[in-house]
C-alpha positions as CSV (number, residue, x, y, z in Angstrom):
1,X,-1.9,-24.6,-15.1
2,X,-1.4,-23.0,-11.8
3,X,0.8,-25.8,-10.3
4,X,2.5,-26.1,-13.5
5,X,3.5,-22.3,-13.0
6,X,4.1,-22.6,-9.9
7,X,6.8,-25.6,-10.2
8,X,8.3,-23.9,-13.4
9,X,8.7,-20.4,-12.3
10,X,8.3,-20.2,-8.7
11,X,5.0,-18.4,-8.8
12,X,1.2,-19.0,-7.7
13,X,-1.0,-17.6,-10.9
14,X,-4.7,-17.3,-10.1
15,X,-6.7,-17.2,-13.3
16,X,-10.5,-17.9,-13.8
17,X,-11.8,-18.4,-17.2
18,X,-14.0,-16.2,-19.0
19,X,-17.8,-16.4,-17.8
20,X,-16.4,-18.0,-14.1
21,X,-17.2,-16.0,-11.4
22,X,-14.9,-15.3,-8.2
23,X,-16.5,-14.7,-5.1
24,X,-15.1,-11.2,-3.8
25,X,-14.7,-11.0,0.2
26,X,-17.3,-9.1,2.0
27,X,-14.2,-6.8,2.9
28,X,-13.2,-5.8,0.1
29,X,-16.6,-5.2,-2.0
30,X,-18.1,-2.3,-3.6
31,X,-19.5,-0.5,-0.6
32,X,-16.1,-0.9,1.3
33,X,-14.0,0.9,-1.8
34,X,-16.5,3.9,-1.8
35,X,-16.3,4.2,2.1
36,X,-12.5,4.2,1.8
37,X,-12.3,7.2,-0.8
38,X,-15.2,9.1,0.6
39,X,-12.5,8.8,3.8
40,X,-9.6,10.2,1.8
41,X,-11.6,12.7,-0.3
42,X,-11.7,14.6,2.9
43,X,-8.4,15.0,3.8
44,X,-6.5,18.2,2.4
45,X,-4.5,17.1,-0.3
46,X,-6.5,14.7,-2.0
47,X,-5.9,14.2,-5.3
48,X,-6.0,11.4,-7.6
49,X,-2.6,10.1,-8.7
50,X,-2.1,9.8,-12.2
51,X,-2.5,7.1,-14.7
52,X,0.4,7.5,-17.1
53,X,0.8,5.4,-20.6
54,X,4.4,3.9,-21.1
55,X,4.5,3.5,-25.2
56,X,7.7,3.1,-25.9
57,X,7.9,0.4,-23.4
58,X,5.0,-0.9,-24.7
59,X,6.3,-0.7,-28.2
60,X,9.5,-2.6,-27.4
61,X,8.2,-5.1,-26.1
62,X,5.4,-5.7,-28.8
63,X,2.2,-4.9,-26.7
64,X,-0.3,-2.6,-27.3
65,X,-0.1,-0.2,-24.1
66,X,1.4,0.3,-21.0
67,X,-0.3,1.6,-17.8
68,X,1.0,2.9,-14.5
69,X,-0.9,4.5,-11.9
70,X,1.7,6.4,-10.3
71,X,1.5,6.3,-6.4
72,X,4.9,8.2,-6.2
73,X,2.2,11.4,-6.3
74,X,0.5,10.5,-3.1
75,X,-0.1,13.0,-0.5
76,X,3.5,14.3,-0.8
77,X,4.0,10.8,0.6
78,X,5.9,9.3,-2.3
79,X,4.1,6.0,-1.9
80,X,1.0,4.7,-1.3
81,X,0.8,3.1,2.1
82,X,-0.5,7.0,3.6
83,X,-4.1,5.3,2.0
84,X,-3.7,2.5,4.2
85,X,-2.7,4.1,7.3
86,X,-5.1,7.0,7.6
87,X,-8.2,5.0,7.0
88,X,-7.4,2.4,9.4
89,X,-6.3,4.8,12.3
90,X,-10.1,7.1,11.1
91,X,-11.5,3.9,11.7
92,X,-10.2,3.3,15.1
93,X,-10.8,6.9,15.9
94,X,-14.2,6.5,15.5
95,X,-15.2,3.3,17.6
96,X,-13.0,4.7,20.2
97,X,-15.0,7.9,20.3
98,X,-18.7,5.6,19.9
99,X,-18.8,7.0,16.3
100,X,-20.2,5.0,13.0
101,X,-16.9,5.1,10.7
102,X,-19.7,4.7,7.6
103,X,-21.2,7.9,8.2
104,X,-18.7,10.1,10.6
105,X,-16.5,12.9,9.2
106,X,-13.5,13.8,9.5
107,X,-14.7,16.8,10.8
108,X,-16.6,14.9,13.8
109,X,-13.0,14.1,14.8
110,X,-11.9,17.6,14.8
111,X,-14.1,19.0,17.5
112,X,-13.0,20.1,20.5
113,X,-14.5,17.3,22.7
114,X,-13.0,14.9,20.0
115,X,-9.7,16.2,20.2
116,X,-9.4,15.9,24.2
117,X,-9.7,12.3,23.7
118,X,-7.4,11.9,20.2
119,X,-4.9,13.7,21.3
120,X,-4.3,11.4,24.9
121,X,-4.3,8.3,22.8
122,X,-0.8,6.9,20.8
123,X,-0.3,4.7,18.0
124,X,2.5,2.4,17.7
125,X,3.3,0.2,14.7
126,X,6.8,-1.4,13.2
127,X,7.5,-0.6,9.7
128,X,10.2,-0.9,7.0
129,X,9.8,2.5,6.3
130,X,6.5,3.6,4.0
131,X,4.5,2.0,6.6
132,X,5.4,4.0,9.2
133,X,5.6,7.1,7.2
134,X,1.6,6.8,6.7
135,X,0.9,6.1,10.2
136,X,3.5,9.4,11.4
137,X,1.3,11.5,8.7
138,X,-2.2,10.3,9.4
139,X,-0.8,11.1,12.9
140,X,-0.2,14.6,12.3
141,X,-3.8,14.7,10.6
142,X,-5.8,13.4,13.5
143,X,-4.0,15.3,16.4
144,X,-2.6,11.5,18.1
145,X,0.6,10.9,19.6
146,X,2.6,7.9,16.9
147,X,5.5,5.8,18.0
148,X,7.5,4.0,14.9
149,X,9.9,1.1,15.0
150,X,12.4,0.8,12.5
151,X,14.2,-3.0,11.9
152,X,17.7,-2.8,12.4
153,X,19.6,-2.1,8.8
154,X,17.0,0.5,8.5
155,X,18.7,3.8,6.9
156,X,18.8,6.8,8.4
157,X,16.9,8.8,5.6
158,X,13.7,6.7,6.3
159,X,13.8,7.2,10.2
160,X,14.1,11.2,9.3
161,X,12.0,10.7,6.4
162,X,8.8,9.7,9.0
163,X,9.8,12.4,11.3
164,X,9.3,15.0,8.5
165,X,5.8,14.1,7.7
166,X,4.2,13.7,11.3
167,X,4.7,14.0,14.7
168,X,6.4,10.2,15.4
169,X,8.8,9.3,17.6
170,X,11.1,7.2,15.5
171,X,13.7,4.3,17.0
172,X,15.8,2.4,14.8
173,X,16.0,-1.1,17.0
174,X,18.5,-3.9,16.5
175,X,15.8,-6.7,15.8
176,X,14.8,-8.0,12.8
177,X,11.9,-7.0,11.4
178,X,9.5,-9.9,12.8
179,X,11.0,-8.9,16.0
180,X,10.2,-5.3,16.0
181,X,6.8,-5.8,15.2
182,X,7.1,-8.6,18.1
183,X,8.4,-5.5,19.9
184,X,5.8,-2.9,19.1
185,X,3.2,-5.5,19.6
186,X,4.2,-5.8,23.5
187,X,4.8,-2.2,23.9
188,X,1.2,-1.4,23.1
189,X,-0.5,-4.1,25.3
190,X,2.5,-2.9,28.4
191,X,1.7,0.9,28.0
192,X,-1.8,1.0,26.8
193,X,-1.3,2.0,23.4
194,X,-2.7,1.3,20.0
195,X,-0.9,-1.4,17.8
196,X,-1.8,-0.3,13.7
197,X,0.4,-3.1,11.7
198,X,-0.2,-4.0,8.2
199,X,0.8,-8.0,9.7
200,X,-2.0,-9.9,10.5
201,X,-1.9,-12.7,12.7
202,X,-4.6,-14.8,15.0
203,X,-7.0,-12.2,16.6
204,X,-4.9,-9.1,15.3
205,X,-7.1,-9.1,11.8
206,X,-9.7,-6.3,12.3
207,X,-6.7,-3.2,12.2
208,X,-5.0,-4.8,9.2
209,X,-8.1,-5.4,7.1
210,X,-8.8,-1.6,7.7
211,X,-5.5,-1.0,5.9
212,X,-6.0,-3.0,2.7
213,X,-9.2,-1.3,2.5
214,X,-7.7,1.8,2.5
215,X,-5.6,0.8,-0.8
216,X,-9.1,0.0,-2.5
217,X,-9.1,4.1,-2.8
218,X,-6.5,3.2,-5.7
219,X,-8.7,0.4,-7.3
220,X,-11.6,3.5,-7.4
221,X,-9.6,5.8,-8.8
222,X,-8.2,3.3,-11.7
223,X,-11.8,2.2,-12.4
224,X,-13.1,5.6,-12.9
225,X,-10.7,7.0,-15.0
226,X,-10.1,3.9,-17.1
227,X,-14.4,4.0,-17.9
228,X,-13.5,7.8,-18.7
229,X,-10.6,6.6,-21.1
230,X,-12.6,3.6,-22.4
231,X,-9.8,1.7,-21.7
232,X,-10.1,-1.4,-21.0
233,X,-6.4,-3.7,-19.9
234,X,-6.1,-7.2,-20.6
235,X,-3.7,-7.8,-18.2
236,X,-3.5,-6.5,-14.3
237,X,-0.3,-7.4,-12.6
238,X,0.3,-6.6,-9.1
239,X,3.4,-6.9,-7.0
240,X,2.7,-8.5,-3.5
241,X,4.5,-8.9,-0.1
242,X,8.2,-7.5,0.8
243,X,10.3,-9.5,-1.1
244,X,11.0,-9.5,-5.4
245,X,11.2,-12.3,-8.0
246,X,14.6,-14.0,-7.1
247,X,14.3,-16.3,-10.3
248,X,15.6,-14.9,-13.2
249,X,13.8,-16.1,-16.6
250,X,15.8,-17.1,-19.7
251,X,14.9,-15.3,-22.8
252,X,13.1,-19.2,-24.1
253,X,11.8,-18.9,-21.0
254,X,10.2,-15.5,-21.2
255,X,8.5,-16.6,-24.8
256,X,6.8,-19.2,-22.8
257,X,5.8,-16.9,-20.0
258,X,3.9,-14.1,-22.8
259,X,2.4,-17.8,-24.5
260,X,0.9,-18.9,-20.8
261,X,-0.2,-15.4,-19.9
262,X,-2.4,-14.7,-23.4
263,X,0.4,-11.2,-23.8
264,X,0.7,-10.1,-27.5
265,X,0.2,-6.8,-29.9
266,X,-3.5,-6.5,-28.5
267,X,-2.4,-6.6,-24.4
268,X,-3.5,-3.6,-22.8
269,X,-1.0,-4.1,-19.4
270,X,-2.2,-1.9,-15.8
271,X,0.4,-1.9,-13.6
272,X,0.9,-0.1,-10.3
273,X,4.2,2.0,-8.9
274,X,3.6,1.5,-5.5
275,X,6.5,4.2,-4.4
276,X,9.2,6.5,-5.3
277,X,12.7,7.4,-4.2
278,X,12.0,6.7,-0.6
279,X,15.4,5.8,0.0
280,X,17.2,8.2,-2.6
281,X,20.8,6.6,-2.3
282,X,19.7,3.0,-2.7
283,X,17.3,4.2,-5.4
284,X,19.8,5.7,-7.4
285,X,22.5,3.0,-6.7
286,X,20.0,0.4,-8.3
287,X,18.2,2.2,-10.9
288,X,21.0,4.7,-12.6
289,X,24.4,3.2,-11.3
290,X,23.2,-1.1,-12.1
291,X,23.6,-2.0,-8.0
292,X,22.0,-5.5,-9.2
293,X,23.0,-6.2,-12.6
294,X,21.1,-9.0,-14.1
């Protein structure tokens, strides 16, 4: 079925059938999502982002319910990539001052023989925008110094966006974006600095699997309140990477898509908005004013 999706509609489904068992990465297990929340419980702020039901959506287009967890909410963030961010730079915190990140505070960073050493290191990353806006905050949480890239293109109203939340230096380059992170990537190793991308590559893994485990505090969150709910969706769809579906279904075409997927007047669907109106002009061009008509 997978290649048969895959050829039809440009996309890779994963889908196990019921009793089969997938085997879950020792990264991203049980004891790694609790570690990541009891991170972010302890930053002021905290609060869980809300789980909102869509039913008139749902009702139009003939499934039972509608979930969103709403990651607009964040921190004051407007996205979720802050979760990311700050547990990958408490992380790196810690080994650098000989601390255990399972069982150190963020408190233990905040002393005054703790601070002498935070505040003399810098991060560096390259970002789109949300990315960097994390890393600026979680910068401004710790006490460290944060440089930010921005790809060339970049608006304005991101760059000042980062410089609002933390303490970054921002630079809008004229690279790419593979560049910049190219870019940011040499700056650290020429001027001793500390390179947090959410890019992985050969022997740069450790950082970036620090950042997907900070997202699991979302997974925790949606767990917990769907067992208080006794909700229980049928259906979990998740966007991935930068880029968006650039196929556009037929409506005979869609029918066969619900048929595949198992979606009917029973689907309970989970979905998660990963942002807000980071970029305010484009947002409104492409929601309210139809930038992309389909």
């Amino acid at each position: 079925m997978a290649s048969i999706w895959n050829d039809m509609y440009g996309m890779d489904i994963l889908k196990a059938d019921a009793g089969e068992r997938c085997s879950i990465p020792e990264a991203f297990r049980v004891s790694e999502v609790i570690q990541a929340k009891r991170v972010h419980c302890q930053i002021e702020g905290y609060m869980e982002t809300p789980l909102v039901h869509l039913k008139g959506l749902a009702a139009s287009l003939g499934v039972k319910d509608i979930l969103v967890k709403n990651e607009a909410k964040r921190f004051g963030l407007n996205a979720f990539k802050g979760l990311g961010g700050s547990f990958a730079m408490f992380c790196i915190l810690c080994h650098k001052l000989g601390l255990d990140p399972k069982i150190a505070n963020l408190s233990d960073l905040k002393t005054e023989s703790a601070q002498k050493e935070i505040q003399k290191m810098v991060f560096v990353t390259a970002t789109d925008g949300n990315h960097g806006k994390g890393i600026s905050w979680a910068g401004g949480i710790f006490g460290c110094k944060v440089i930010v890239y921005l790809p060339a293109g970049s608006a304005k109203v991101r760059a000042q966006a980062i410089r609002m939340v933390g303490p970054a230096e921002v630079t809008i380059t004229d690279m790419n974006y593979d560049q910049t992170v190219q870019y940011a990537m040499e700056q650290s190793k020429r001027n001793g600095w500390y390179l947090i991308q959410d890019t992985s590559w050969d022997d740069y893994e450790q950082i970036p699997t620090w950042i997907i485990q900070g997202y699991l505090t979302m997974a925790q969150e949606m767990t917990e309140e769907l067992a208080k709910r006794d909700i229980k969706p049928t259906h979990l769809f998740l966007q991935a990477g930068v880029g968006a579906m650039s196929l556009i279904l037929s409506k005979e075409e869609l029918k066969e898509v619900r048929k595949h997927m198992g979606l009917n007047e029973d689907s309970v669907i989970l979905l998660i908005n990963t942002e807000g109106d980071t970029d305010p002009e484009n947002y409104r061009d492409i929601v309210y004013n139809g930038a992309y008509p389909i």
